[in-house]
C-alpha positions in Angstrom: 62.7 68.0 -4.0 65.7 69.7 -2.3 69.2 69.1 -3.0 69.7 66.9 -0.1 67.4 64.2 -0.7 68.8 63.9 -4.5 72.2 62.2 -4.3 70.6 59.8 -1.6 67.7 58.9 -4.3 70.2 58.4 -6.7 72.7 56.9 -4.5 69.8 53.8 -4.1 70.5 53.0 -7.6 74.2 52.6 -7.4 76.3 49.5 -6.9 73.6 47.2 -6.7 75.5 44.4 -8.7 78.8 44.2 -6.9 80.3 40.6 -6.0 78.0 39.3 -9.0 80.1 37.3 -12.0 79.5 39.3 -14.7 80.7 40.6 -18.1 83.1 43.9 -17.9 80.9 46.6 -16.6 79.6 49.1 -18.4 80.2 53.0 -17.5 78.0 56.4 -17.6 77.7 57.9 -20.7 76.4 61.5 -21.9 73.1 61.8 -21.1 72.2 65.2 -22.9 73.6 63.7 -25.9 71.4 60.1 -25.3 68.1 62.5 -25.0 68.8 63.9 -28.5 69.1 60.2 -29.4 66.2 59.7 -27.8 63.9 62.2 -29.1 62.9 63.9 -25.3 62.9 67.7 -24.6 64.5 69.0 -21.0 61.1 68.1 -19.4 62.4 64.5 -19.4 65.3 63.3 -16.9 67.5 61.2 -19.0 69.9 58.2 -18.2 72.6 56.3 -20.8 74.8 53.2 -19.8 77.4 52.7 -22.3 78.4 49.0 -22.5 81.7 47.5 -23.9 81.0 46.5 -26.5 80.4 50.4 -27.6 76.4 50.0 -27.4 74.5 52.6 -25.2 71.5 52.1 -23.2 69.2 54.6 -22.8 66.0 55.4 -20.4 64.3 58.8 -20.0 61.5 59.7 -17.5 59.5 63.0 -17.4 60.2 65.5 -14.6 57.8 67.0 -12.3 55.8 70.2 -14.4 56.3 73.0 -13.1 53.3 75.3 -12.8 53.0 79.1 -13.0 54.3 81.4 -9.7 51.4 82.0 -7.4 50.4 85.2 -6.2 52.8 86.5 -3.3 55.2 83.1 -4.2 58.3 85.1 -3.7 57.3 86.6 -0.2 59.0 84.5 2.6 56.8 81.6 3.9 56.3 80.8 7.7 56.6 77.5 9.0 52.8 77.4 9.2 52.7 78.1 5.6 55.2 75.9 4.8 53.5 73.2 6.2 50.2 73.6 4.5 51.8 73.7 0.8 50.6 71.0 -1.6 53.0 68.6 -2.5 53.8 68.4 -6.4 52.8 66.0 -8.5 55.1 63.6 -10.8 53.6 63.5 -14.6 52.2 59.9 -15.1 54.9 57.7 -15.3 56.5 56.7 -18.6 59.3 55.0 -19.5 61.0 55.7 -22.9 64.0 53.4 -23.9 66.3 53.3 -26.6 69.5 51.2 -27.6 72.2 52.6 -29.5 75.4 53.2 -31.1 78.0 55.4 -32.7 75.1 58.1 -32.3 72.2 55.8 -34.3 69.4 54.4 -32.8 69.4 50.9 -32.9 66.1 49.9 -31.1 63.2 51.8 -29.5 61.0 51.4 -27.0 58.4 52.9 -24.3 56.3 51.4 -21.7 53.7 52.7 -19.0 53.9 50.6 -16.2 50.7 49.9 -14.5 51.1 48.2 -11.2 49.1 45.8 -11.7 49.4 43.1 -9.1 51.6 45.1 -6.6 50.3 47.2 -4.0 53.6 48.9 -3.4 54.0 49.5 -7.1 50.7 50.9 -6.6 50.9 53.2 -4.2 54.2 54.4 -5.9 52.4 55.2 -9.1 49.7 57.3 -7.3 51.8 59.4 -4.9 54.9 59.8 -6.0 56.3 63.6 -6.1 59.0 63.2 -8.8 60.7 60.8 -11.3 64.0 59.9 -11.5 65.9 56.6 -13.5 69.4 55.4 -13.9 70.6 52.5 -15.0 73.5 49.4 -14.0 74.7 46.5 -15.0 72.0 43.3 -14.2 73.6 39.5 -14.9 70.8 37.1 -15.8 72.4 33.5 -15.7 74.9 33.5 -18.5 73.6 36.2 -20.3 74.3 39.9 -19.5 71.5 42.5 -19.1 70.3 45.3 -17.5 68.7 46.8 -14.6 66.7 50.2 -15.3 65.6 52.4 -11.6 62.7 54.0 -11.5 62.7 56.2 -8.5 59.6 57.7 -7.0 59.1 59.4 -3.6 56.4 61.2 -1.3 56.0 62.6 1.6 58.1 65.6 4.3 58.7 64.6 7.7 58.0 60.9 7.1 59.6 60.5 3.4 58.5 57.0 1.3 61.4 56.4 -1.5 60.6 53.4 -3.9 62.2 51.8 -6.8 60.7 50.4 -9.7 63.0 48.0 -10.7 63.0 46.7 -14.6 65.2 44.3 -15.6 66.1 43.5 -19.5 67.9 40.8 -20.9 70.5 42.4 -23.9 70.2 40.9 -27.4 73.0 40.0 -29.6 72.9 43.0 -32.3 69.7 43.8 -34.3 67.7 42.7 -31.8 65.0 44.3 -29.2 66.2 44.7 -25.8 63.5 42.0 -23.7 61.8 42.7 -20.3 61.9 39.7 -18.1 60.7 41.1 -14.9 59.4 44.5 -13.3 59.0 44.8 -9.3 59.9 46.3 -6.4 63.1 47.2 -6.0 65.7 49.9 -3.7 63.1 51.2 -0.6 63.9 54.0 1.8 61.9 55.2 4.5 62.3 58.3 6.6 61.0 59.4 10.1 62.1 63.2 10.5 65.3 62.3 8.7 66.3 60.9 11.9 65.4 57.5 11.6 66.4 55.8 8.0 65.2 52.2 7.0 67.0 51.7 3.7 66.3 48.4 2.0 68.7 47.0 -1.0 67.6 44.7 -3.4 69.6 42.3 -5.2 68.4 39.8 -8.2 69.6 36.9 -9.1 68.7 34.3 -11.9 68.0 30.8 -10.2 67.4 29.0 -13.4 66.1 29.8 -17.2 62.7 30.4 -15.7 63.6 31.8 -12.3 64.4 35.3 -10.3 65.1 35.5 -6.9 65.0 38.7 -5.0 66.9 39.4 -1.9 65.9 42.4 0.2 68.3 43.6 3.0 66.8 46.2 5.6 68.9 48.5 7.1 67.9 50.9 9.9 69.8 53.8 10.9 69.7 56.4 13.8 70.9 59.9 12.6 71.3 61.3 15.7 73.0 64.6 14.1 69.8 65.5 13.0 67.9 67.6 15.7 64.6 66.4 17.3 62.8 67.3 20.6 64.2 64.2 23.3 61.3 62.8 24.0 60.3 62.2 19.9 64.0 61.2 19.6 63.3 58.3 22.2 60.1 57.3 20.6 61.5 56.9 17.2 64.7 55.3 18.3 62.4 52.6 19.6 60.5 51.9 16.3 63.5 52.4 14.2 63.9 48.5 13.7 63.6 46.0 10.6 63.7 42.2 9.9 65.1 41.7 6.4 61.9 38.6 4.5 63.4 35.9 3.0 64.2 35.1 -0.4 61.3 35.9 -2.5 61.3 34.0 -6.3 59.4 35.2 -9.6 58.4 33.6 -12.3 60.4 35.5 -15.9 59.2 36.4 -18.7 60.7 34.4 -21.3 
């Protein structure tokens, strides 16, 4: 993935809870440090959320592996070339956790998500290029938790970003940290990199058995990239979205 697409992945993951009551918010912590905690080599992305009360969150999700040169690699490619490489291909997701503090493992934990009974989770877990997590504050009624990003993307000239979205409830100390819903989360889609439909997704906790999601679809026009004027009129004209409604989950309890 280039340069330029990696702050904008990120940049889905960040801010998500603003306006929401919730307890002071936490802040980035070290996260070569957190992958020692953790146990993970440098073939694993790592991301640590300290909270205030001094505990640190930590998530980890294995890069893309990088195979040997091919022959001629380091001659300069043609478009044509270009065009026919094969995308890469993201390790099979996994998801290790940790929760700790004053450098000392307090709780472990690892999942591999499945997507089972989501076809965009599905498609995310088959196609997607590269991993990448991070990790913010998530309020769940009164209690305070948090909301771990799992970012996956496909895809050149028409570029599919998705978020797996897993949100934990935080124990008191001594205690696990609890899953209480996995979905979709952030979207992004790209046409060209000239038209952008970003969605945000916010959660919210209706009541002690209750999650509501709330998408927000944004479509943008960047005109400052370059395209021929009669593409440029064409995707202008599908670059629309209608935000659903309200969509409500049942929690794990």
């Amino acid at each position: 993935m280039t340069d330029f697409w990696l702050p904008r992945l990120l940049g889905l993951l960040v801010g998500l809870t603003a306006g929401v009551a919730q307890a002071a918010p936490g802040t980035r912590c070290d996260g070569a440090q957190a992958g020692k905690l953790l146990g993970v080599s440098r073939d694993w992305q790592v991301a640590c959320w300290r909270l205030d009360d001094g505990r640190e969150v930590i998530a980890a999700v294995p890069l893309t592996p990088l195979g040997p040169p091919a022959a001629g690699a380091f001659r300069p490619l043609n478009k044509d070339r270009k065009a026919k490489a094969k995308p890469e291909t993201a390790a099979p997701l996994e998801v290790r956790l940790a929760l700790a503090r004053d450098a000392t493992v307090l709780w472990r934990g690892e999942m591999k998500p499945d997507g089972k009974g989501s076809a965009d989770l599905r498609e995310l877990l088959e196609k997607s290029e590269e991993w990448l997590v991070a990790i913010e504050d998530q309020q769940l009624g009164k209690d305070r938790g948090v909301r771990i990003g799992v970012v996956g993307h496909w895809g050149r000239e028409a570029m599919s970003v998705r978020e797996l979205a897993l949100l934990f409830r935080l124990p008191g100390e001594g205690i696990p940290m609890r899953l209480v819903w996995s979905g979709l989360g952030n979207t992004r889609e790209s046409r060209l990199d000239y038209c952008l439909i970003e969605g945000i997704a916010t959660f919210q906790q209706v009541d002690d058995r209750t999650l509501e999601r709330q998408m927000r679809l944004t479509p943008t026009v960047n005109r400052e990239t370059k395209v021929p004027r009669a593409k440029a009129r064409d995707l202008e004209k599908k670059c629309v979205a209608t935000s659903p409604d309200p969509q409500r989950f049942p929690l794990t309890p």
